[in-house]
C-alpha positions in Angstrom: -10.0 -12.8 -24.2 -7.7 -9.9 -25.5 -6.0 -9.6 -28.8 -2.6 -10.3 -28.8 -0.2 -6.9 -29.0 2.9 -7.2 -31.2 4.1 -3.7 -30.4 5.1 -0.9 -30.9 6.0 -0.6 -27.2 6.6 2.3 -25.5 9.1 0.1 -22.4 10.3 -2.8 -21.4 6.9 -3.5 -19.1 4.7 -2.6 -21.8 7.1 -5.4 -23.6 6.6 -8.0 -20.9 3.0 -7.8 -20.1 2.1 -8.6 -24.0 3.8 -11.8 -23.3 2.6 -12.6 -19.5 -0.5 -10.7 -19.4 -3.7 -12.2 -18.6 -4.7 -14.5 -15.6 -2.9 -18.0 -16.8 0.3 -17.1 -18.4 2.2 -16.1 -15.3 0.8 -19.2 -13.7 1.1 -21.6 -16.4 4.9 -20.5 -16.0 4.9 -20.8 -12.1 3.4 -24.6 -12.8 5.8 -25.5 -15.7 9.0 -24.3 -12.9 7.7 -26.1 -10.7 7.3 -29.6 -12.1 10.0 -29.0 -15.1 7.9 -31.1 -17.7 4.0 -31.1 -17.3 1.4 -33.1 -19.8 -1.6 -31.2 -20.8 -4.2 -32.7 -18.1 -1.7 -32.0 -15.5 -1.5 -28.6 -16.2 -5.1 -28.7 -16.5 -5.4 -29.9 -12.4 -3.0 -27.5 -11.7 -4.1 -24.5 -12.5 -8.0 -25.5 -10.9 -10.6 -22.8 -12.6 -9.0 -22.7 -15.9 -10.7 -23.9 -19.0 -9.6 -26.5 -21.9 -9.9 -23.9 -24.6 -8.6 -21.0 -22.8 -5.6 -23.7 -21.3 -5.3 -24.3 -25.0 -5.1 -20.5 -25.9 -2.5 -19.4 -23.7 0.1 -22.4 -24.3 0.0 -21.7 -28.0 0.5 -18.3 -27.4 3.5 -18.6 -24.9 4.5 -21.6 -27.3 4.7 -18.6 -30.0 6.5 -16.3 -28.3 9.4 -18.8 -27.5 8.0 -19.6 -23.9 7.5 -22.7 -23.9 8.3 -25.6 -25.7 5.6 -28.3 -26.7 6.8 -31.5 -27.6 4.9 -34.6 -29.4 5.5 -38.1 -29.0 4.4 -40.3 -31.6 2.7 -43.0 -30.0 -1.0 -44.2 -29.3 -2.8 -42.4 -27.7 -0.4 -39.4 -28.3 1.3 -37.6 -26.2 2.1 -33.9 -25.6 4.6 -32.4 -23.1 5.4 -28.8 -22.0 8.4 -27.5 -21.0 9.7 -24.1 -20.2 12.7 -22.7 -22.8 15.8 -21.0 -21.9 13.4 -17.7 -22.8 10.4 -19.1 -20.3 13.1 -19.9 -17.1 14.6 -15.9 -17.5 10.9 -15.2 -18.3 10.0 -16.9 -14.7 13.2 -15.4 -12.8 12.0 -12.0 -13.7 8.4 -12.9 -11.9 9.4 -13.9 -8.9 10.4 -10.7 -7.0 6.5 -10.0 -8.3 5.6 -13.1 -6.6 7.7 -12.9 -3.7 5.8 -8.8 -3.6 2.6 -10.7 -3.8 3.4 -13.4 -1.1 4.5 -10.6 1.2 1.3 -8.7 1.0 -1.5 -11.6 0.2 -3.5 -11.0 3.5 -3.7 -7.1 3.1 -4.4 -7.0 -0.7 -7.4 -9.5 0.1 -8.2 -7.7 3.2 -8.7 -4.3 0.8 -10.0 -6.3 -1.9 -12.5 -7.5 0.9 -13.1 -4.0 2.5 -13.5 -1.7 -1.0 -16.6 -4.3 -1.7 -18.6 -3.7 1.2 
């Protein structure tokens, strides 16, 4: 669990990855796209391997940065929605060539991944 950067950057990578980096970011954006609107324990089966308080981590941290948008609805029990923003859709249109890259090469990155740890 990183501290959060806030610059200076040296590019526009350097840029992105302070808002994407880490492991649940990119997918927590990849889940959002996909279902458009997504309560927290949804996102929670989702994205299988992730934990409440690191779930809870990332979202107020993409929530920060303009990402995503959390919304409350005053009733009981309450409930809380997320949505990607305008920000969070460009944000996820500028990932997929890198998941479209990853897609492409799953089997041989594994495949290294697999051979480097014998």
């Amino acid at each position: 669990m990183g501290a959060k950067r806030s610059g200076p950057y040296f590019c526009g990578i350097d840029a992105a990855m302070d808002v994407v980096g880490g492991k649940w970011k990119a997918l927590i954006l990849w889940e959002l796209a996909n279902h458009m609107v997504r309560r927290f324990g949804e996102l929670r089966r989702g994205l299988p391997g992730v934990s409440e308080k690191m779930l809870i981590q990332q979202l107020r941290e993409l929530e920060e940065d303009g990402i995503v948008n959390r919304v409350v609805y005053r009733e009981v029990p309450p409930r809380v929605e997320y949505r990607l923003t305008a920000r969070g859709v460009s944000l996820n249109a500028a990932l997929e060539p890198l998941g479209a890259w990853g897609r492409d090469r799953i089997d041989r990155i594994g495949a290294a991944r697999v051979h480097q740890s014998d």
